[in-house]
C-alpha positions as CSV (number, residue, x, y, z in Angstrom):
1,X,0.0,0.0,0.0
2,X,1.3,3.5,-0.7
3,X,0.7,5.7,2.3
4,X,-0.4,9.2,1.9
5,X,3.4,11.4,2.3
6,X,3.5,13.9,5.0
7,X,3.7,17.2,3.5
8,X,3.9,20.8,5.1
9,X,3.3,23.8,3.8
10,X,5.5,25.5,1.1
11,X,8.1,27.7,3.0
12,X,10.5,28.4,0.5
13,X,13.7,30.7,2.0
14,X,13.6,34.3,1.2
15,X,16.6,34.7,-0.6
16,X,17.8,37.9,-2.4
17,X,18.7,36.8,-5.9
18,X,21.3,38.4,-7.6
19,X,22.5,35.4,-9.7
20,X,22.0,34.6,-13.9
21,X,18.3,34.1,-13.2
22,X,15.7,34.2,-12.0
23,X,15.8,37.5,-11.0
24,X,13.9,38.6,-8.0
25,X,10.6,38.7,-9.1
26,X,8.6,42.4,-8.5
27,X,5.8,42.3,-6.4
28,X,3.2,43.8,-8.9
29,X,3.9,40.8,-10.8
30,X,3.4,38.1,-7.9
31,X,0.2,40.0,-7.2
32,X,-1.2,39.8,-11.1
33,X,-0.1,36.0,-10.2
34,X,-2.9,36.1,-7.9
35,X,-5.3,37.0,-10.0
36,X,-8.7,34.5,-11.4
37,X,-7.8,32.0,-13.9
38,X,-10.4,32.3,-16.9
39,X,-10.0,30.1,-20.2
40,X,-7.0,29.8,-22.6
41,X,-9.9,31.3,-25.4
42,X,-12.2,33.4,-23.1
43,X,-12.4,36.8,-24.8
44,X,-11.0,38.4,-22.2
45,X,-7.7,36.4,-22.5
46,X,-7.7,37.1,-26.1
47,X,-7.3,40.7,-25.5
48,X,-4.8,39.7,-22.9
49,X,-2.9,38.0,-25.1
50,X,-3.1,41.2,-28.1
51,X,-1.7,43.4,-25.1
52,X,1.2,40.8,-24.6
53,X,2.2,41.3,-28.0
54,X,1.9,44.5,-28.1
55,X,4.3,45.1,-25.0
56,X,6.7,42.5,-26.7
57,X,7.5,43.9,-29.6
58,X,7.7,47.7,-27.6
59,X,10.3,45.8,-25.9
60,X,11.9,44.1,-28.7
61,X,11.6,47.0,-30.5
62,X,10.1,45.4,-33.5
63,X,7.1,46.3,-35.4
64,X,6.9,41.9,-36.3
65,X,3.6,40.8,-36.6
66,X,5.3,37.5,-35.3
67,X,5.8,38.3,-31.7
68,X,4.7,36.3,-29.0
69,X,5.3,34.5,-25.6
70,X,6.5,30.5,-25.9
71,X,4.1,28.3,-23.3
72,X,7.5,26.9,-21.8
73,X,10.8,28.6,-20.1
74,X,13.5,30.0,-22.0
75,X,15.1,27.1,-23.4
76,X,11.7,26.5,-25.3
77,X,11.6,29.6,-27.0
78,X,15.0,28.8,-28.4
79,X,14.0,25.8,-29.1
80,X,10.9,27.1,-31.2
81,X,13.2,29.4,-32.7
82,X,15.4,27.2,-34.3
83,X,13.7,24.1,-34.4
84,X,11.4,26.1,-36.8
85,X,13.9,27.8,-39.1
86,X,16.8,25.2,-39.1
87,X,15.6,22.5,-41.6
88,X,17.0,18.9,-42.1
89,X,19.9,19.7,-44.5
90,X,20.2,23.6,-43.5
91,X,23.3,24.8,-42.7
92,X,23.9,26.7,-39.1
93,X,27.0,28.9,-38.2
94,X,27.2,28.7,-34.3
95,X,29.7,30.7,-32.2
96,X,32.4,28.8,-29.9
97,X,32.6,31.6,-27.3
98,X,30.1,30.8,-24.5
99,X,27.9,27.8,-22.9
100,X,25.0,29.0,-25.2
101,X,26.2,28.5,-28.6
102,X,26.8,24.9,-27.8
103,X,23.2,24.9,-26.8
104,X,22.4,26.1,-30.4
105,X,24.6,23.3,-31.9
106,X,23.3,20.6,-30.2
107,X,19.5,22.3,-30.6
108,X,20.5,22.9,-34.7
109,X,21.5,19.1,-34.9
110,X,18.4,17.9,-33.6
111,X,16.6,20.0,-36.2
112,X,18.4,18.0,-38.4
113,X,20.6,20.6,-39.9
114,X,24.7,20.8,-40.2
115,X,26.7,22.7,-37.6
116,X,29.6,24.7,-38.7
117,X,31.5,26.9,-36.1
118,X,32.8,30.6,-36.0
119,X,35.4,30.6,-32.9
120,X,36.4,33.5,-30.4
121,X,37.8,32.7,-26.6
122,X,35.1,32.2,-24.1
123,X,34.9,35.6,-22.6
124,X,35.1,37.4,-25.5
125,X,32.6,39.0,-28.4
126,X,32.8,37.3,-32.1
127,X,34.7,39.4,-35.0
128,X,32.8,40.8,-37.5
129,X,35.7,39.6,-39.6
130,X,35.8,36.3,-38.5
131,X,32.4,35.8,-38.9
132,X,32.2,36.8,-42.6
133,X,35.2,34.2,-43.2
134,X,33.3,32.0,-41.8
135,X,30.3,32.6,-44.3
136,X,33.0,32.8,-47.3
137,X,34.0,29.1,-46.3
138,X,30.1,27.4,-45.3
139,X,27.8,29.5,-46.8
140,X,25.6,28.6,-44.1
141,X,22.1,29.3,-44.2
142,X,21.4,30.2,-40.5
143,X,23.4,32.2,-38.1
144,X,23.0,32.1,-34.8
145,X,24.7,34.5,-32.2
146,X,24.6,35.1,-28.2
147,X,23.8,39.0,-27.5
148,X,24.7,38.5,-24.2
149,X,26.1,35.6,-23.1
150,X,25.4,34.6,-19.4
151,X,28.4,31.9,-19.0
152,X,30.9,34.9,-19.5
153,X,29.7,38.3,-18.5
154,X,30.4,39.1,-22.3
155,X,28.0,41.5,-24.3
156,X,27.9,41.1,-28.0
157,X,29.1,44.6,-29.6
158,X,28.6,45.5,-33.6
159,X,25.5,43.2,-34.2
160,X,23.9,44.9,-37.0
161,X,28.2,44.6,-38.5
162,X,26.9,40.6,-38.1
163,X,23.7,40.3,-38.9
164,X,24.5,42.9,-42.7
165,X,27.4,40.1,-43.4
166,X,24.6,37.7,-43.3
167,X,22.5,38.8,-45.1
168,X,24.7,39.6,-47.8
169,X,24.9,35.8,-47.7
170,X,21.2,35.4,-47.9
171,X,21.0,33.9,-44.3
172,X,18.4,34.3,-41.2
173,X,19.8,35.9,-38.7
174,X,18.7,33.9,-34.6
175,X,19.8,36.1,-31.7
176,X,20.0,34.5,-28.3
177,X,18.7,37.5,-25.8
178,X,17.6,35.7,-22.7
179,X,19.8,38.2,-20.4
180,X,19.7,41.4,-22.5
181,X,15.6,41.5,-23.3
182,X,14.7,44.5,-21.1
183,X,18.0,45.0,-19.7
184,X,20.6,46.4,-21.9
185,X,20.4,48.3,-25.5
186,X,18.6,45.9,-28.0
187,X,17.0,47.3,-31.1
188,X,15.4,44.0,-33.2
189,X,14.2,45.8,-35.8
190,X,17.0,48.3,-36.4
191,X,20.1,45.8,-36.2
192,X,18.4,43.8,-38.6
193,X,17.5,40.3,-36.2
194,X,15.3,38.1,-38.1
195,X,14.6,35.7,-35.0
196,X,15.3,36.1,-31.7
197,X,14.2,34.7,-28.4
198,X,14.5,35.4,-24.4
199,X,13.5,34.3,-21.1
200,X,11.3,36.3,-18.7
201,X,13.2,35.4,-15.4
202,X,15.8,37.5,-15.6
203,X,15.7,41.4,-17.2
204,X,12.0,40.8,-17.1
205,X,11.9,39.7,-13.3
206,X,9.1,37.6,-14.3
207,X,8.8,33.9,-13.0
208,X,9.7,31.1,-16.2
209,X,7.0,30.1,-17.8
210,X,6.1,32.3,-21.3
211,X,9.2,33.3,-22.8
212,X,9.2,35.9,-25.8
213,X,10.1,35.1,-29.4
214,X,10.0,37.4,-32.4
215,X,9.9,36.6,-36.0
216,X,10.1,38.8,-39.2
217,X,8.7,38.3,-42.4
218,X,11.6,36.6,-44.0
219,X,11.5,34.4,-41.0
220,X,8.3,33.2,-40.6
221,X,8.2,32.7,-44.7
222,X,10.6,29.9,-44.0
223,X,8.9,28.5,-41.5
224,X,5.5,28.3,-43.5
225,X,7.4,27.2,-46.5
226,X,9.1,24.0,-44.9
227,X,9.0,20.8,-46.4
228,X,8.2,18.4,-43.5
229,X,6.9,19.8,-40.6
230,X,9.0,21.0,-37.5
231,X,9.8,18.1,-35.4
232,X,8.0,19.5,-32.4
233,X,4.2,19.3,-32.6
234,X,4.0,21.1,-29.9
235,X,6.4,24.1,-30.7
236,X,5.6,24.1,-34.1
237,X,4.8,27.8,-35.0
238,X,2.8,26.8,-38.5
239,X,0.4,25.2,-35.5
240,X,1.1,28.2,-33.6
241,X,-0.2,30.5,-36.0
242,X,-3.5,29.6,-35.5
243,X,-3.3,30.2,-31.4
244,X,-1.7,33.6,-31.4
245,X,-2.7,34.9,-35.0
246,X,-6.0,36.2,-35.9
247,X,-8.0,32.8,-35.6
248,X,-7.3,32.4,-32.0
249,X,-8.1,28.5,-32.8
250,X,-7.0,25.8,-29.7
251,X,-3.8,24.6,-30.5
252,X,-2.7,23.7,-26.7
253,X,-3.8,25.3,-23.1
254,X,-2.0,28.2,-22.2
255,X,-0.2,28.8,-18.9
256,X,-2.8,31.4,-18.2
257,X,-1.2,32.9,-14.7
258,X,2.4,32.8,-16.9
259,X,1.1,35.2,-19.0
260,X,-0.9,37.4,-16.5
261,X,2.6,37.7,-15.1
262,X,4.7,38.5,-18.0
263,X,2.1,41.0,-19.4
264,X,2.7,43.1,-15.6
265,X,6.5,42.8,-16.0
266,X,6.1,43.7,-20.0
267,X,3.4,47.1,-18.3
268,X,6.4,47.8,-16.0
269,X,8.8,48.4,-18.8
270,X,6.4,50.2,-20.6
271,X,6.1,52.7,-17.2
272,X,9.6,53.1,-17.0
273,X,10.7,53.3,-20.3
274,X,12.8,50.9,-22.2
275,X,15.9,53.7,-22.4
276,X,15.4,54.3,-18.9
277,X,15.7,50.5,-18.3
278,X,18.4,50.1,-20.0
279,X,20.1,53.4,-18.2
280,X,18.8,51.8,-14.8
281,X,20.7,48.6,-15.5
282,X,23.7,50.5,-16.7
283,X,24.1,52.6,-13.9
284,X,23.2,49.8,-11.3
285,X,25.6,47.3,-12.1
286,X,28.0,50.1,-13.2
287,X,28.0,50.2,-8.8
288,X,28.4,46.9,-8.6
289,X,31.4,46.8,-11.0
290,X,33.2,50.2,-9.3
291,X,32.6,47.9,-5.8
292,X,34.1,44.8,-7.0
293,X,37.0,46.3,-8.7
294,X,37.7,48.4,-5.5
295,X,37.7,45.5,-3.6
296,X,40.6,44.2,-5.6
297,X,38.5,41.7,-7.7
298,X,39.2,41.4,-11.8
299,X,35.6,41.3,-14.1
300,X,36.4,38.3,-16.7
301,X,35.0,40.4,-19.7
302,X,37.3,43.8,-20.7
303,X,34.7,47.2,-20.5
304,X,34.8,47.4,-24.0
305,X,32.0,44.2,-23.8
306,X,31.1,43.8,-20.4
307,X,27.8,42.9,-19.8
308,X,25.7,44.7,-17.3
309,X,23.2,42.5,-16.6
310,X,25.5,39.3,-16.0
311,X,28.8,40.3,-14.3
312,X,31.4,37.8,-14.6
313,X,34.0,38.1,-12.0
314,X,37.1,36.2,-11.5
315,X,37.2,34.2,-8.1
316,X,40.7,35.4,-6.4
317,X,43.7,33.6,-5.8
318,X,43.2,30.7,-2.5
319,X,39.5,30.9,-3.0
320,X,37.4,28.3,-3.9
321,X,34.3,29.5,-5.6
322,X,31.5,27.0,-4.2
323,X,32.5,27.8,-0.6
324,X,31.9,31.9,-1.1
325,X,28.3,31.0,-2.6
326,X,27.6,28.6,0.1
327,X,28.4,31.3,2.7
328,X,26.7,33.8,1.0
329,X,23.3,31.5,1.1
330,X,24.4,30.2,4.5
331,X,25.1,33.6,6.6
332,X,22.9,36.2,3.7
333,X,20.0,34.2,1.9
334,X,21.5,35.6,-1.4
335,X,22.1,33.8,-4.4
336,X,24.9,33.7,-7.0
337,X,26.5,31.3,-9.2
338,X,29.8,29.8,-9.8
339,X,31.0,29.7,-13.6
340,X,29.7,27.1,-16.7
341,X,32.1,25.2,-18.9
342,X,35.0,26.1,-19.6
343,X,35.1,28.8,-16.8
344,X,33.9,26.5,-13.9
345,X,35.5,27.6,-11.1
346,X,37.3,30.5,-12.4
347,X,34.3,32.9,-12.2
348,X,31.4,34.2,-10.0
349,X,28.4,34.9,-12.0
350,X,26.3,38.1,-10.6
351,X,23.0,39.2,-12.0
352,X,22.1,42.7,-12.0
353,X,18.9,42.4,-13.5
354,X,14.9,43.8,-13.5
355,X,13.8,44.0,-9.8
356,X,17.2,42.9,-8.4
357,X,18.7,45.9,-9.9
358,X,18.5,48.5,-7.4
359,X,20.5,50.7,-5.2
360,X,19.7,48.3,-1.8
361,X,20.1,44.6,-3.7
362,X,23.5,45.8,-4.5
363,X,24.7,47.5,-1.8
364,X,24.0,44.1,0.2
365,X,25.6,42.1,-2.4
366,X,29.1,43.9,-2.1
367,X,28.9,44.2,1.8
368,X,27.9,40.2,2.1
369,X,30.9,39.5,-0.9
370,X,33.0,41.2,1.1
371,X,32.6,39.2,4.3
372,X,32.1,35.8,2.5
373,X,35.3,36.8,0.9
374,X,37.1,38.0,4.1
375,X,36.1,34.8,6.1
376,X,37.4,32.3,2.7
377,X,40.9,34.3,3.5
378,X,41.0,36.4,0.6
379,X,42.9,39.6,0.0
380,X,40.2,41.8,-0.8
381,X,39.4,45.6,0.7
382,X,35.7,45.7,1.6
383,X,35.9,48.9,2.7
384,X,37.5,50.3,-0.4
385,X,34.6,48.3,-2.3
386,X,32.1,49.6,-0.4
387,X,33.0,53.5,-0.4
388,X,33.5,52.9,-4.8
389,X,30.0,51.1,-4.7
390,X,28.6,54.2,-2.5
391,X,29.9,57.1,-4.2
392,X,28.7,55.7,-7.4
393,X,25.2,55.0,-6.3
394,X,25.6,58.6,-5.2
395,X,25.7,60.0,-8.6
396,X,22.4,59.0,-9.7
């Protein structure tokens, strides 16, 4: 007989979550959370659903008819983007520099299409240059690229350099921008990005669970023109079409609450202001980074492409990085990350993103580094860390 398990009630900790995601979630968004269910085709979803789309692309900044939020986290709306353009026999450049790209190999391959590779080190962006050699020698017919990759703390300069090379090739253009979506300068329409996809948890500070995706014209042509169907059912945007296009038919239940949340965190960017979002994030983590490199600690990605939303920084000499995050959830209830790949325990990841990025979230971050830091024997100068973090946060 299986006895009935004894269960309490859910008493998650409290922490304060500064690391690649989720972000802390803002509380207008936990209270649309809150709100009735009513069903996936009720009218009043349906003009839920237009305002969604609407807020995505002022985000995106897109005018694409082809903008919507994924039923799934992150990874899905990645998937859905390139498990719907990449076609068996298709050709996709991937980059080499980050944990990410090899997520778009391995997601390419299942797709059934051909990988090919344009390399920089982890840590740094991809050459414009390198990348066109690298369409001189495939000719692929999909490139994919990482705007800002979260395994490094590296943010992709000169996109619209990339995406012009490839279309001069006559290739689709994928952009990865789970951690930049909301957070740092991204202009869809402008740099010329014929797919790309993002998370909610993490600029957003929106829980997982609808995850934007935008396609242009030229994109979604390709996708209505394949020969054999996507090899999803369920993330098949042909099927998709009909959900989140004019007909509004039933293709699959949506995750109703999901999407009361991300069209609250999609209202609060439209309150503040995408620039000012972007300057909020800049600014923010700009404390953070003054702090960190007054303490005496080295950011993994140079300025010219460090990322503000996902700061990579090196864990010092006679430090091991899984004891500082320990302490820090031990002693603080805050969260950050220890590196991916090829930089496993060279790096701390720390998010400075949506909610989480504010004067108080930081301030605490630095002083609780400081002493986790401290305690692991480190030679670091919290005080000089502190004062750099201050006087910055000053100046806003």
């Amino acid at each position: 007989m299986v006895e009935k398990p004894d269960v309490g009630e859910l008493t998650p900790p409290d922490r304060t979550l500064m690391g690649p995601g989720p972000s802390e979630v803002h509380p207008r968004v936990l209270r649309a959370m809150s709100t009735p269910l009513v069903g996936h085709l009720d009218p009043s979803f349906v003009e839920i659903m237009n305002e969604v789309q609407d807020l995505l692309r002022y985000t995106f900044r897109t005018d694409n008819q082809w903008t919507i939020p994924v039923s799934g986290t992150g990874s899905a709306s990645m998937e859905a983007a390139i498990g719907n353009i990449v076609e068996p026999g298709d050709t996709m450049l991937v980059p080499t520099n980050g944990y990410f790209g090899g997520r778009m190999e391995s997601m390419a391959e299942r797709a059934g299409g051909e990988v090919v590779h344009v390399d920089a080190p982890w840590g740094e962006p991809l050459d414009p240059a390198d990348v066109a050699d690298a369409f001189d020698e495939h000719q692929p017919d999909v490139f994919g690229f990482v705007h800002a990759e979260t395994s490094t703390g590296a943010l992709q300069p000169n996109v619209s350099e990339l995406t012009d090379v490839a279309h001069e090739h006559d290739a689709l253009v994928i952009a990865d921008t789970v951690t930049s979506l909301g957070g740092v300068e991204l202009k869809v329409d402008e740099w010329g990005i014929d797919a790309a996809y993002s998370g909610p948890q993490k600029c957003l500070s929106c829980p997982p669970g609808a995850s934007p995706l935008t396609l242009n014209d030229r994109a979604m042509d390709k996708v209505l023109s394949r020969e054999e169907p996507a090899r999803s059912w369920y993330l098949d945007l042909s099927l998709l079409e009909g959900y989140w296009g004019d007909e509004r038919a039933y293709h699959h239940t949506a995750p109703i609450t999901n999407v009361y949340a991300i069209r609250e965190a999609l209202r609060l960017v439209a309150e503040e202001g995408i620039e000012n979002r972007w300057e909020r994030h800049l600014s923010m983590a700009g404390a953070l980074k003054s702090g960190v490199e007054a303490m005496g600690l080295e950011m993994n990605a140079a300025d010219d492409y460090w990322l503000p939303s996902l700061n990579a920084v090196r864990v010092p000499d006679g430090v091991t990085d899984t004891d500082v995050t320990g302490y820090l959830l031990d002693q603080y209830d805050l969260e950050i990350a220890t590196g991916l790949g090829d930089l496993d325990g060279d790096i701390f990841r720390i998010g400075c993103m949506g909610y989480s990025a504010r004067a108080e979230t930081v301030s605490y971050l630095l002083g609780a580094l400081g002493d986790a830091l401290s305690s692991q024997g480190a030679d670091v100068d919290v005080e000089a860390g502190l004062a750099a973090t201050a006087a910055k946060l000053g100046e806003r």
